[in-house]
N, C-alpha and C positions, 0 to 999 in steps of 0.2 A: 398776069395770067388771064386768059381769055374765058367767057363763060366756059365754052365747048372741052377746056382742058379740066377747069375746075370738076365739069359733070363725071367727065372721063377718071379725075382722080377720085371722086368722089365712089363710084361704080368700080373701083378697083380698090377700098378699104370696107373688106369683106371681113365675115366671121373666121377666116384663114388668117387675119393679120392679128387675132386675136391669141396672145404667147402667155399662155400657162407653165408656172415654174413648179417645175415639183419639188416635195421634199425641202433639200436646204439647198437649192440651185438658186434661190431667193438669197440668201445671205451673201453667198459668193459673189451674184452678181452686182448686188448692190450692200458691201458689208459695213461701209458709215453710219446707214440708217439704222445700221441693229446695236453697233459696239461706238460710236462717235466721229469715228479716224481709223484713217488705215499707218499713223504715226507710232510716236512713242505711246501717247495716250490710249489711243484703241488696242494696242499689244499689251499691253498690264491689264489692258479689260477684261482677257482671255482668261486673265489668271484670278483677278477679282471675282469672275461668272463661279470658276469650281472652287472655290474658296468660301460663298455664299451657300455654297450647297452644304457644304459640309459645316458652316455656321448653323444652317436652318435643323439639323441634328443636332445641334447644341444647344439651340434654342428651346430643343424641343426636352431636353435633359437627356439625349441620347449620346453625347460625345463628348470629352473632356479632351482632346487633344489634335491639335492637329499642324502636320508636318508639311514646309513649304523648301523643294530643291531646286535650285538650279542648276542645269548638268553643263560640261563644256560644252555642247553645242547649241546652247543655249535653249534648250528641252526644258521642260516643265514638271513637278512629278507634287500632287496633292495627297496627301494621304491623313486619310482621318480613323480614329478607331468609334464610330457610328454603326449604325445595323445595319449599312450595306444596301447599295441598292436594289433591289428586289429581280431576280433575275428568271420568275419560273411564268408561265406563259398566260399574256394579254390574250381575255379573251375576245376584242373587239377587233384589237389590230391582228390577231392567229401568229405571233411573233415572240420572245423574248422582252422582258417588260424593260430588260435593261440596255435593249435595241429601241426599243421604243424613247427612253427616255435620250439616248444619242443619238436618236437621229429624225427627233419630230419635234419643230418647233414647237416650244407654251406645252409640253407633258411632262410629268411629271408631281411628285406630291405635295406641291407647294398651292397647288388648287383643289385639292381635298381638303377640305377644311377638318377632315377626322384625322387626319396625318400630320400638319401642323397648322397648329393654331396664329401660327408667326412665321412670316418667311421674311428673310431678307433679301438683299439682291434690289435694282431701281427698276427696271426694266421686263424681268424676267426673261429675257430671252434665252435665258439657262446654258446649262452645258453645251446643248445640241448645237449650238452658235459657234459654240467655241469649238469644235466637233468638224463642224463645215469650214471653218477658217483654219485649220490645221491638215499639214498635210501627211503626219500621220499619229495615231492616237489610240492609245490602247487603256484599255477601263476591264481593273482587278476588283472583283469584287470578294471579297473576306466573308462567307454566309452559312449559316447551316454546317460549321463544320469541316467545310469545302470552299476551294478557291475558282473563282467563277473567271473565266477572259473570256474578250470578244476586241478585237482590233481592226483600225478604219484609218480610210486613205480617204483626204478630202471630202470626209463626211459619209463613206459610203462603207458598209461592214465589208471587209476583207472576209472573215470565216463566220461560221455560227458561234454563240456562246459555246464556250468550251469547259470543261472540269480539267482544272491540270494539277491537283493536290486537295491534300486535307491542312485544316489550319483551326485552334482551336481562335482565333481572332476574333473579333466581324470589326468591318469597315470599309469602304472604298477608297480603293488606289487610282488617280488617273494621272495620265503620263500624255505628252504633247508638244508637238512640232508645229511651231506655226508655220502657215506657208508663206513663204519668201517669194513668190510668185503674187500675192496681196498686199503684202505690209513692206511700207519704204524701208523702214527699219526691224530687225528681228534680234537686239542684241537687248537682254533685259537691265534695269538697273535695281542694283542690289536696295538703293536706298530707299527709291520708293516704295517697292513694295516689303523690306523690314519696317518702314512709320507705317504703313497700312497695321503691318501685322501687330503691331505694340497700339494700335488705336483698336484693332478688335479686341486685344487683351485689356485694355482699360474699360471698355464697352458691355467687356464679358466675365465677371471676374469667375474666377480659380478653370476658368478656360488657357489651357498651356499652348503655344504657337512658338513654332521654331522654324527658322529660315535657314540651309545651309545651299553657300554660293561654291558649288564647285570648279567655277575657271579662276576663283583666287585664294591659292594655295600658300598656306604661312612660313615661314622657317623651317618648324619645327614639325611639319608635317600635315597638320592640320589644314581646316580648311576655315574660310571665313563665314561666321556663323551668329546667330543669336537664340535667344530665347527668354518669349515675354508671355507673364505670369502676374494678374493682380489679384491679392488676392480682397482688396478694399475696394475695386472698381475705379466708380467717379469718382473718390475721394482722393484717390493716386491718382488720377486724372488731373484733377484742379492742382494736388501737390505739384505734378510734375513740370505744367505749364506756367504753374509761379514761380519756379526755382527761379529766378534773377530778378524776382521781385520782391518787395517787402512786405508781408502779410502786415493786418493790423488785427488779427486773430490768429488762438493759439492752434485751431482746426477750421475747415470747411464746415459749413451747413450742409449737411447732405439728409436730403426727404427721400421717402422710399414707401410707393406705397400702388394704390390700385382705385382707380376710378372708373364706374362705365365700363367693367371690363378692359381698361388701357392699363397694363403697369407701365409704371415711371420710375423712372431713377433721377434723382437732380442733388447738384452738388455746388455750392457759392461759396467765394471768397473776395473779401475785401482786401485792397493793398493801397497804400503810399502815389500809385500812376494815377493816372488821369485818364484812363482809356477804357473805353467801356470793350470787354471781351467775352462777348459769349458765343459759345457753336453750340449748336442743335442736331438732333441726330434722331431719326426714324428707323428704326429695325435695322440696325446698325450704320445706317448710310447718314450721309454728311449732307445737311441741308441747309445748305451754304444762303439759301435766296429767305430763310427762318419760314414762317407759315402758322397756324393756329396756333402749334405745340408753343412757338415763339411768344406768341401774342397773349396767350391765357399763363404765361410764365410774368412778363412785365405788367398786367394787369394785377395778378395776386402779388406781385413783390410790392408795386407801388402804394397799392390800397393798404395793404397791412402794416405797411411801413410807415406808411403819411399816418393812418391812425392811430399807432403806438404813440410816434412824435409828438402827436396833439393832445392825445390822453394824458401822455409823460408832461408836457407842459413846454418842450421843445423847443418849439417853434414861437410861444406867445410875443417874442419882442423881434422876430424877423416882418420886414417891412415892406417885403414883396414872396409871390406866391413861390413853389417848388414843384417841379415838373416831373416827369416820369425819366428822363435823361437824369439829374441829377442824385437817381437813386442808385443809378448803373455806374455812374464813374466810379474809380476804379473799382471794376467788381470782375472775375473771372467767375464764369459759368457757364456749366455743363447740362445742358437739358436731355435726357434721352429719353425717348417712349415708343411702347409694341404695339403699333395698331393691325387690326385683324389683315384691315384692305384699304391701305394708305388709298389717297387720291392725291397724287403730284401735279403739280401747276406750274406756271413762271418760266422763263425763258431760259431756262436747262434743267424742266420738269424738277427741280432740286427742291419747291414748295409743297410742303402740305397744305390740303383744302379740305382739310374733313372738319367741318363745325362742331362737330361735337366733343374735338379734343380741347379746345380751347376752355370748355368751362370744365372741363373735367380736371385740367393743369392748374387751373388758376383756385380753385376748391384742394386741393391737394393743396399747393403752395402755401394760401391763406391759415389751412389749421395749423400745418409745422409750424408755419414761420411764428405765429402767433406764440404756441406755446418756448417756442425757442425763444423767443425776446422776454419773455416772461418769465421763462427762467435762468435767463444770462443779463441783466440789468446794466452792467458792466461793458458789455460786448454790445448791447444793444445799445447804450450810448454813445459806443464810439462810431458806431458806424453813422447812427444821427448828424454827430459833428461833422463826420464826413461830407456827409447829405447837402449840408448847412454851408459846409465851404465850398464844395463844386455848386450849389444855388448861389452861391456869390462870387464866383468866377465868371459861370454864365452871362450874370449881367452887364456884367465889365466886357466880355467876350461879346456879348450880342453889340455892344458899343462899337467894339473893332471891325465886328462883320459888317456893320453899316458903312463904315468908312471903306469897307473894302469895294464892295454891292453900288456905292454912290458914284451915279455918273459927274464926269468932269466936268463942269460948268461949260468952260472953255472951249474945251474939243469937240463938244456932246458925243465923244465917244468913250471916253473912261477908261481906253488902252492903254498901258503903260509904253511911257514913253521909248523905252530901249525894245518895244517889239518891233522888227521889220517885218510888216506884215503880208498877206502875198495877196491877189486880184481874186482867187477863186472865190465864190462866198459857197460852194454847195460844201458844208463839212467832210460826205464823202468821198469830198476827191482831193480834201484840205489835208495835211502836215504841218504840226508845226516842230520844230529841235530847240529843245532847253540845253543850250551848250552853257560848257563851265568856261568861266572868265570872257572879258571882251577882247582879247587878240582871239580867241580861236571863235568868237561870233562873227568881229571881222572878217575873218576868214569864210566862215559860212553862211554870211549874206553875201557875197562877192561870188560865191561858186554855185546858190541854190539857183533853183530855175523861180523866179520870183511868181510865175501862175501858181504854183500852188504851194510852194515852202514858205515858211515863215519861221523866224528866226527870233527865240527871245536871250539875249544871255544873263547868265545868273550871276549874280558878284560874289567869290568866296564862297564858302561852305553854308549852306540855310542851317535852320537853326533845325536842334535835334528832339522833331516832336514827339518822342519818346520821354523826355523827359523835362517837358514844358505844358504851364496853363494854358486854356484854350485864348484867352484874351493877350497871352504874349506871341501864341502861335499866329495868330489872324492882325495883329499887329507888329511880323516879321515884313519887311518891305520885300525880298525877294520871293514871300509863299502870296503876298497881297499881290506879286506881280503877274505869281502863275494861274490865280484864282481870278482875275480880272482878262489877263489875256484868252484865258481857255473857255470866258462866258460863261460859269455855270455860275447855279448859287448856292449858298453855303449853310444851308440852313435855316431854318423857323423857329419860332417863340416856342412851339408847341414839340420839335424834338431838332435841337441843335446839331444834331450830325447827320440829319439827313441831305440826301446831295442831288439836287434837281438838276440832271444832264439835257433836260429839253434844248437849251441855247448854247448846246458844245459847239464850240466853231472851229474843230478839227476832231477826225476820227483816227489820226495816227498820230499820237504824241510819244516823239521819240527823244531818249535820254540820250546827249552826247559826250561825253567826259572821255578823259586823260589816261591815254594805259602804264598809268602808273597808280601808287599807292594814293596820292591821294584823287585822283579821279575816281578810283575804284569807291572810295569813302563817301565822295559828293553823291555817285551814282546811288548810293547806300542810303542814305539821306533822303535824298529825293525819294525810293522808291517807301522807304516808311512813311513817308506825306502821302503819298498815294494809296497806303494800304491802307494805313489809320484814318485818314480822311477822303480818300474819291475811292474808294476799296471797288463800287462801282464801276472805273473804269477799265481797272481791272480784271474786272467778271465781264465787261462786253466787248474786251480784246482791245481798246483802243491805245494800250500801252505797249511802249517796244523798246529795246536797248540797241542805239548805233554799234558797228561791230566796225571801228575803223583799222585799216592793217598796223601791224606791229614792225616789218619790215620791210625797204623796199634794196632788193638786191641787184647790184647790175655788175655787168662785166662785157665791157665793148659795147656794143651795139644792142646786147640782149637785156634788158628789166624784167622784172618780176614784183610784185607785191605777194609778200607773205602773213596771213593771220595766225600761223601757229609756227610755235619750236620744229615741229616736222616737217609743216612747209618750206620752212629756212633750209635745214638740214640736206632734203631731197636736194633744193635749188641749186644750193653750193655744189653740191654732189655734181648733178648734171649741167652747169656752168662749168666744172671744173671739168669734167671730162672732152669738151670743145675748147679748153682754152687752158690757162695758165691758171694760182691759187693766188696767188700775186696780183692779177688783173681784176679780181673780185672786188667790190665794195659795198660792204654791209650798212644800211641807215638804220638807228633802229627810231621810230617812232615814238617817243614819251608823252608826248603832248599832239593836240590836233593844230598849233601853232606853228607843228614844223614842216607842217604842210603847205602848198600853196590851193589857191582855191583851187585852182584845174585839179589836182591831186585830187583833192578833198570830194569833190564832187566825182569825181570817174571811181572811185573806190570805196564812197561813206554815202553817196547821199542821190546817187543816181540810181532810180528807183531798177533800170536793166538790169547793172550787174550789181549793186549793194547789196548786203545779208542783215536782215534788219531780224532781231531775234523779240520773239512775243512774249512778254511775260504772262505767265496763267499762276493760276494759285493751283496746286495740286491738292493738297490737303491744308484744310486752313486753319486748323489748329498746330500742326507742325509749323507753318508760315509764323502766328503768331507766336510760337516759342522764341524763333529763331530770331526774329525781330527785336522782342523784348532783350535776348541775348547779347547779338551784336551790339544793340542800340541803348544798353542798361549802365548801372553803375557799377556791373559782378564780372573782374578783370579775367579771372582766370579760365572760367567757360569759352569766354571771346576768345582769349588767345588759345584753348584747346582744338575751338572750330576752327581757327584759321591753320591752325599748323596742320589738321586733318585732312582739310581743304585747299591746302595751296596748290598742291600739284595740280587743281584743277583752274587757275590763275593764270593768267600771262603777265605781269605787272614787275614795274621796278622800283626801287626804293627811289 
């Protein structure tokens, strides 16, 4: 570009090119930044937004109940019995206070601090988000006696607030169509948002929350539904998340109490695992990245616990120190705390930063726990020996991790031998495929494109680190292969599970396994190594599951590849209607062995047309049920879930 063009562009970006969004034209145009995704995930956001409202009445002692529908068209309808939101006239805006609250970004009572003292919600982009992303949305308010509407198309009021009856009630109704002209998908899923809802009931107790899915109708008339009710809270919490574990006590510790103006609810158990499991939780939200609230929790557990030990006499003939990790092994906990004006941090704002909860939790912690151990001598011993034997795993484990960590003399590279590795070194443009067995690695080093694929294969099934010490898991040769190939490191003296990604040397590590039963299992496997121990890669997306086809159809001259029974299904169909039923021949795919490499790569691994599916954690306490479940020694849950879930499988014995 020549000066002369520059100047000229220059003198044509005027205060005209200057584009003010009104109103909620801001969401619309750009709706990721408010709600995440215009996906599966940012569509349940809609419904998390008006669900947090009508929690922030419950917080405030205003609501005990609240109803969550799904309609066939996949509509939305919230309804809480709360005081309604406020519908008689702003004197700033000269409007309707309950136009205001849908249809003005950040208003609403959640920033009066005389209205509630506690809001929930990450974000607060509130209702009015959800308002502007709907394309049409009508809000009942229950008030004074009388029922208040006012209904909006793409965010914008159709009529005035209107009276269309009396109702001795109060509460807000809203009802909502996403718009299908935004969101890739508008079709909701029952599951995730019933675990939401039974996580606010645990969260909230003798708070009632009921979900009814009206596109799946029973036999018997009915429709599919639930309804979760605690009335113990976190105590039902911890119970619930240890069902397929073995408690080593007869109840949870659960503290309850108020610090600094923060109340806290916290709830521990000890069990039989090896896996330290705690989730944290800020005014109801899930703080998956932990943060102060986290940090003044393992600070008072450790210090009260090391000092009883010491006191008790404990420890006198152990011969090396005890660490803050070895008080967590297996411990399930629940931390939850109401702070006025969270401050979130971290790489999906999911961190609290407020300092001052940290000593506020860890002072709470210390006086319970104190007097709990002091009056359970018993309980408070065995948790010791607990203490006592994960400190003597460790050390054996920190043994394994060095062998693992230690470069090759030889190679001076420390790769394991069976990786074919690829030429890229920028991680972000690097893959590497943990395929199950060496005929289907064969396979896919012969078909990858060697710039940037890399190929490690796995021997047989890894071992099930569910329910293994940390020194047999880090001295498994196939989990030593993927911890050495993938660069990272595994941990420090000072906390054994932490997981340094600095030297990842790939940012898409994709799972390749067998569609069958037992690929399905490896894949299973695998993914618990990664939850329980790189849980990080997870939360930065660098985790994916290969999606290779199931069938490949031909008849004459025509082929097809099919990933699903429907696929199949249609094929035949339209195969059959150009030709004979006779001429057809169905392959079905069991393994990736029965591919050749051309197949393999035009259909699993070429990044054009492959379907490589992300794994995310939705919720991570439901994750960690589910895990312990599958991956436990408690047969009858497992086979409940899978007979629940098969339809949702493509897999053969």
């Amino acid at each position: 570009m020549t000066a002369e063009e520059k100047l000229l562009q220059a003198q044509e970006y005027t205060a005209d090119n200057i584009q003010v969004l009104e109103g909620l034209e801001a969401v619309r145009l750009r709706p990721a930044m408010y709600i995440g995704d215009i996906s599966e995930r940012g569509l349940h956001h809609l419904v998390h937004e008006v669900i947090d409202n009508s929690i922030d009445e419950a917080l405030g002692g205003y609501c005990d109940r609240i109803d969550l529908t799904i309609h066939e068209d996949n509509s939305i309808t919230v309804l809480d019995n709360g005081r309604g939101i406020p519908t008689g006239l702003h004197e700033k805006e000269n409007r309707s206070a309950l136009e205001v609250v849908m249809t003005v970004l950040h208003a609403g009572g959640k920033f009066d601090k005389g209205s509630y003292k506690v809001s929930g919600g990450l974000h607060g982009v509130g209702v009015s988000c959800v308002n502007a992303l709907s394309k049409k949305l009508v809000a009942k308010v229950f008030r004074e006696g009388k029922i208040f509407v006012q209904e909006y198309a793409y965010g914008n009021p159709v009529h005035e607030v209107k009276i269309i009856g009396t109702s001795d009630n109060n509460g807000t109704e809203i009802t909502f169509t996403p718009d299908d002209g935004i969101f890739i998908t508008t079709t909701y899923n029952y599951d995730l948002l019933a675990t939401r809802l039974k996580e606010l009931a645990f969260l909230n107790k003798s708070l009632t929350l009921s979900i009814v899915d009206k596109r799946q109708q029973k036999e018997d008339g009915s429709y599919l539904s639930a309804t979760y009710r605690s009335q113990n809270g976190l105590t039902d919490f911890i119970k619930y998340l240890d069902i397929n574990r073995e408690a080593l006590m007869p109840d949870p510790i659960t503290i309850e109490g108020e610090k600094s103006s923060i109340p806290m609810e916290i709830s521990l158990q000890y069990n039989t695992s090896f896996a330290e499991n705690i989730h944290s939780y800020v005014n109801n939200i899930n703080t998956h990245e932990g943060g102060t609230h986290l940090a003044g929790f393992r600070r008072g557990l450790t210090r009260t616990l090391k000092t009883y030990a010491e006191k008790a006499g404990f420890l006198a003939k152990l011969k090396f120190d005890i660490n803050g990790d070895d008080f967590r092994e297996g411990m399930t906990a629940i931390i939850s705390v109401k702070v006025a004006e969270p401050q979130f941090e971290g790489q999906t704002k999911t961190k609290l930063g407020n300092t001052e909860v940290m000593g506020a939790v860890d002072q709470l912690v210390s006086e319970h726990l104190t007097n709990f151990l002091e009056e359970n001598p018993k309980i408070a011993r065995t948790i010791v020996d607990k203490v006592i034997l994960a400190a003597t795993a460790r050390h054996a484990a920190r043994k394994a991790r060095e062998l693992v960590q230690r470069k090759n003399v030889l190679t001076g590279s420390g790769l394991p031998g069976k990786l074919s590795d690829c030429s890229e070194r920028d991680p972000g443009k690097s893959e590497i495929y943990l395929v199950e067995g060496d005929s289907a690695g064969g396979t896919a080093k012969q078909g990858r494109d060697r710039s940037f694929q890399a190929i490690l294969p796995l021997r047989g099934k890894i071992l099930n680190v569910e329910k293994a010490m940390q020194h047999k898991i880090f001295d498994n040769e196939e989990i030593k292969n993927i911890f050495t190939a993938l660069g990272v490191s595994i941990g420090t003296e000072e906390d054994s599970k932490a997981l340094n990604i600095d030297r990842l040397r790939y940012h898409k590590i994709i799972i390749m396994t067998d569609a069958d039963v037992d690929g399905s299992h490896i894949a299973t496997l695998i993914l618990t190594f990664f939850f329980r121990y790189m849980n990080e890669l997870i939360e930065q997306g660098y985790v994916y599951i290969a999606t290779p086809p199931l069938y490949l159809i031909k008849s004459g001259k025509n082929q097809r590849y099919c990933w699903t029974e429907e696929e199949r299904e249609a094929t035949v169909k339209e195969f059959s209607s150009i030709g004979s039923e006779r001429n057809i021949h169905i392959q079905r795919y069991k393994g990736l062995g029965e591919m050749n490499a051309e197949q393999l790569w035009e259909t699993t691994m070429n990044p054009a047309f492959r379907t490589l599916r992300q794994v995310t954690i939705e919720n991570g306490t439901e994750a960690d049920r589910v895990f312990s479940m599958l991956m436990g020694d408690d047969v009858p849950p497992r086979r409940e879930f899978i007979e629940t879930h098969a339809k949702y499988a493509n897999i053969d014995a």
